[in-house]
MARNU-725392 format. One record per residue (C-alpha): residue in one letter; x, y, z; residue number from 1. Coordinates in pm, whole numbers, plus 50000, padded with zeros to 5 digits. Layout:
<recs>
+-----+-------+-------+-------+-----+
! res !     X !     Y !     Z !   n !
+-----+-------+-------+-------+-----+
!   A !     X !     Y !     Z ! NUM !
...
+-----+-------+-------+-------+-----+
</recs>
This chain:
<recs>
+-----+-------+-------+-------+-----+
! res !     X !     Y !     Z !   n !
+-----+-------+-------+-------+-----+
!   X ! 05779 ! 05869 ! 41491 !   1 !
!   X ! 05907 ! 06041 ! 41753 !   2 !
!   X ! 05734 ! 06367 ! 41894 !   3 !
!   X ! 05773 ! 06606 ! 42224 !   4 !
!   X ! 05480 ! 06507 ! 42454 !   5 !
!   X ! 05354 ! 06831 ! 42422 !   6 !
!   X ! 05255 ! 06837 ! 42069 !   7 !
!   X ! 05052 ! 06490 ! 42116 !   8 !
!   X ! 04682 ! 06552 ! 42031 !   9 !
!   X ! 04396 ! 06484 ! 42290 !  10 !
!   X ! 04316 ! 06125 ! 42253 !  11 !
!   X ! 04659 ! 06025 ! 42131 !  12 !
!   X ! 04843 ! 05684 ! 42288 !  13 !
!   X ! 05224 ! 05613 ! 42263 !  14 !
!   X ! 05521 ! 05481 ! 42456 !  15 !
!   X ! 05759 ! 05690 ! 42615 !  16 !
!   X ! 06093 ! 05731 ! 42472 !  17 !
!   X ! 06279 ! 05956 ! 42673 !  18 !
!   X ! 06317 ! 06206 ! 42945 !  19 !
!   X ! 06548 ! 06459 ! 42819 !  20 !
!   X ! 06571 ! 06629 ! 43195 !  21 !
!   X ! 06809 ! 06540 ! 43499 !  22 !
!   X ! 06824 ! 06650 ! 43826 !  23 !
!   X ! 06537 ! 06706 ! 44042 !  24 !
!   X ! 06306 ! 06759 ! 43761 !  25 !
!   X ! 06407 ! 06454 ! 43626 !  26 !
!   X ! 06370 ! 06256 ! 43931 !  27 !
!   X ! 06012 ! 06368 ! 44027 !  28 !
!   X ! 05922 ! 06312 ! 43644 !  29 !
!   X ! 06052 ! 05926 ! 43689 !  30 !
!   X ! 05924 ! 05928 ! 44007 !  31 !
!   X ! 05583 ! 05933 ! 43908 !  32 !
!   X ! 05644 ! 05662 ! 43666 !  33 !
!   X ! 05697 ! 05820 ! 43366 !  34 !
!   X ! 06017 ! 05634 ! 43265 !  35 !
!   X ! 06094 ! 05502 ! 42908 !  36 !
!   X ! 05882 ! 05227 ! 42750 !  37 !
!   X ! 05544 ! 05319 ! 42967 !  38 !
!   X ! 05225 ! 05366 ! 42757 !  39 !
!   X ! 05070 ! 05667 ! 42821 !  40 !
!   X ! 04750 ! 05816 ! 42641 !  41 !
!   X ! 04665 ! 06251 ! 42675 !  42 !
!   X ! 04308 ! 06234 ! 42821 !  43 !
!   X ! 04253 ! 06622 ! 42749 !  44 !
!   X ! 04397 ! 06955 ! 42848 !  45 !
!   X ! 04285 ! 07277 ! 43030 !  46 !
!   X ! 04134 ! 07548 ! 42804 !  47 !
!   X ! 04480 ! 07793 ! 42764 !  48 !
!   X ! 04604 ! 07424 ! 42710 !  49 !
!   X ! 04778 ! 07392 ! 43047 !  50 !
!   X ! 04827 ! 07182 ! 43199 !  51 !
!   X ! 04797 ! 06845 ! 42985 !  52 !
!   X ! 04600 ! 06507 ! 43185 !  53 !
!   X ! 04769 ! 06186 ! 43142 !  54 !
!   X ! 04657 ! 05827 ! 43117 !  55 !
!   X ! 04985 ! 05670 ! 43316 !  56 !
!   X ! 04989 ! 05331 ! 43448 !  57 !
!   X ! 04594 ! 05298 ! 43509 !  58 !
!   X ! 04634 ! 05665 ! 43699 !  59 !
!   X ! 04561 ! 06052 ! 43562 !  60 !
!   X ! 04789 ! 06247 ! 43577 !  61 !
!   X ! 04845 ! 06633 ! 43545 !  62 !
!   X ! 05178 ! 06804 ! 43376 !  63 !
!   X ! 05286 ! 07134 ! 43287 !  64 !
!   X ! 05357 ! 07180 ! 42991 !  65 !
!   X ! 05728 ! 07329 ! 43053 !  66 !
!   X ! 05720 ! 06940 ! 43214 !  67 !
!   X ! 05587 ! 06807 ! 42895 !  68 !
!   X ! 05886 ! 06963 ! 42703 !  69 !
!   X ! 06146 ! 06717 ! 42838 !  70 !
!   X ! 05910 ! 06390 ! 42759 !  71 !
!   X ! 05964 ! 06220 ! 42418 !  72 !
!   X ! 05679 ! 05990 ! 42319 !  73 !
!   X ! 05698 ! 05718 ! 42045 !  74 !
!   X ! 05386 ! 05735 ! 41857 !  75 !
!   X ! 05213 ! 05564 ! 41524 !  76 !
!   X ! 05208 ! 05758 ! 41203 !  77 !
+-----+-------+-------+-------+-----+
</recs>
């Protein structure tokens, strides 16, 4: 099943499916390694629930969650 990054729950592991962004954006997202078929896991989230930490590639990693938006993550049911 495919989801939007930001709806994954804390905890949650998939595979990245897709960045839906280009340009800058979209460069500086790849750019940090977050290109299709990378695992990545949510480690937690600040209290309002921004920004979201990422397990990336054995590195954390922080994302806004306008960021988030453009991720698609393939995850289990």
């Amino acid at each position: 099943m495919r989801i939007n990054l930001r709806q994954m729950s804390d905890n949650q592991a998939g595979t990245i499916a897709a960045i839906k962004v280009a340009g800058d954006l979209g460069r500086r997202i790849r750019d940090m390694g977050m290109v299709p078929g990378t695992a990545i896991k949510i480690q937690g989230r600040a209290p309002l629930y921004d920004p979201v930490e990422l397990r990336i590639r054995g590195a954390t990693l922080t994302l806004r969650n306008n960021e988030a938006d453009y991720i698609e993550v393939e995850v289990d049911d």
